[in-house]
C-alpha positions in Angstrom: 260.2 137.0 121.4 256.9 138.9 121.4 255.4 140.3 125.1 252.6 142.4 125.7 251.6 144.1 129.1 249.2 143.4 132.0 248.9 146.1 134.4 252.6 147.6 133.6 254.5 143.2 133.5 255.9 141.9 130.5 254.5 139.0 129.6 255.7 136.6 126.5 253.2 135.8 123.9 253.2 134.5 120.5 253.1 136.9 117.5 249.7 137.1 117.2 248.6 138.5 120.2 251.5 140.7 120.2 250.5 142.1 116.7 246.1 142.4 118.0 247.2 143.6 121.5 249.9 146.3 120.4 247.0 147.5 117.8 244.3 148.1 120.0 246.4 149.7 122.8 248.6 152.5 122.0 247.8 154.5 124.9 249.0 151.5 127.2 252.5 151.4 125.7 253.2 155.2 126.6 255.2 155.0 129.8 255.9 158.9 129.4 256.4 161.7 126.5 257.0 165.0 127.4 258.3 168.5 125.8 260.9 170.3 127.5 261.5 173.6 128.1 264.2 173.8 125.6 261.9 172.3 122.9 263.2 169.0 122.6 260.7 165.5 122.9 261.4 162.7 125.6 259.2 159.6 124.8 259.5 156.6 126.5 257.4 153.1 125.0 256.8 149.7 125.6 257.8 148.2 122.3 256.9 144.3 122.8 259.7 142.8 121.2 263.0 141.8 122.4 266.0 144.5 121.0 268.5 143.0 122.9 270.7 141.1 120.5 272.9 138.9 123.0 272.9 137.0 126.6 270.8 139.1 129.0 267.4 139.9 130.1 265.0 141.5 127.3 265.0 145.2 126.1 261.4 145.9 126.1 260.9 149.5 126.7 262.9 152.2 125.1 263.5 156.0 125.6 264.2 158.5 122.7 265.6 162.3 122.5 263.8 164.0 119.4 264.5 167.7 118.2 260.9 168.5 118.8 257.6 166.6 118.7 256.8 165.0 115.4 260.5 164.9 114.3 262.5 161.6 114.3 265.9 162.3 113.8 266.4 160.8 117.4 269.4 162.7 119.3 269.5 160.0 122.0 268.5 156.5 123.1 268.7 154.4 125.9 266.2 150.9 126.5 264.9 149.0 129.2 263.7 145.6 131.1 261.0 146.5 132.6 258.3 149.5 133.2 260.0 150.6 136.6 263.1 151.1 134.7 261.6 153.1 132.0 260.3 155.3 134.6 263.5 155.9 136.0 265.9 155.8 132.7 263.1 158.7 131.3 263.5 160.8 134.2 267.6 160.1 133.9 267.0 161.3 130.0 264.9 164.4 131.1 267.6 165.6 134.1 270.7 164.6 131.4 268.7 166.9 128.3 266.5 169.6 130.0 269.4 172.0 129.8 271.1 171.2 126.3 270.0 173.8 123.4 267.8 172.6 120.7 269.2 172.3 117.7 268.9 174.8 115.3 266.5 174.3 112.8 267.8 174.3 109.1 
C-alpha cells in the first residue's frame, strides 16, 4: 500500500498520488539526517510504501547508518510506523553509533 503525509500522518493513497506527491516533496520526507562526530551519516525518511512483509502495522519510515554522507553501504537499519517513532528510533540510532569508529576507508 502506497501513503503519503499530511502535516507528519500517514495517510493511504493509490499509486498515483504516492508517485506525484513523493516527487514534488523530498524535503517533507526527511524526518532527520545528521553527521556525527565520528563521520558516520544517520538519515531517517518517510518512504511511503509498506516494508513490512507480514501481520502488523505498516513500516513507513526507516533509519539508516552510512560510513559517511554520500556512501550507501548502510552499516545499520531499523524502520518505523509512524513519524513520532522515527523521531525516537533516530535518536536511539544516534546514542547507539555516536561513539563507534568509522570504518576505515579502503
Amino acid at each position: 500500500m502506497h501513503y503519503i503525509l499530511e502535516s507528519k500522518q500517514a495517510i493511504p493513497t493509490d499509486a498515483l498520488t504516492w508517485a506525484r506527491w513523493f516527487e514534488a516533496n523530498r524535503e517533507a520526507r526527511i524526518v532527520k539526517q545528521e553527521t556525527l562526530p565520528n563521520g558516520l551519516f544517520v538519515s531517517t525518511v518517510f518512504l511511503g510504501l509498506n516494508h513490512r512483509f507480514g501481520p502488523g502495522p505498516p513500516l513507513l519510515f526507516e533509519t539508516m547508518v552510512f560510513p559517511k554522507e554520500g556512501e550507501y553501504d548502510e552499516l545499520a537499519t531499523d524502520r518505523y510506523s509512524t513519524w513520532v517513532e522515527a523521531e525516537e528510533g533516530h535518536a536511539k540510532m544516534v546514542h547507539k553509533w555516536r561513539r563507534r569508529k568509522a570504518r576505515a576507508k579502503s
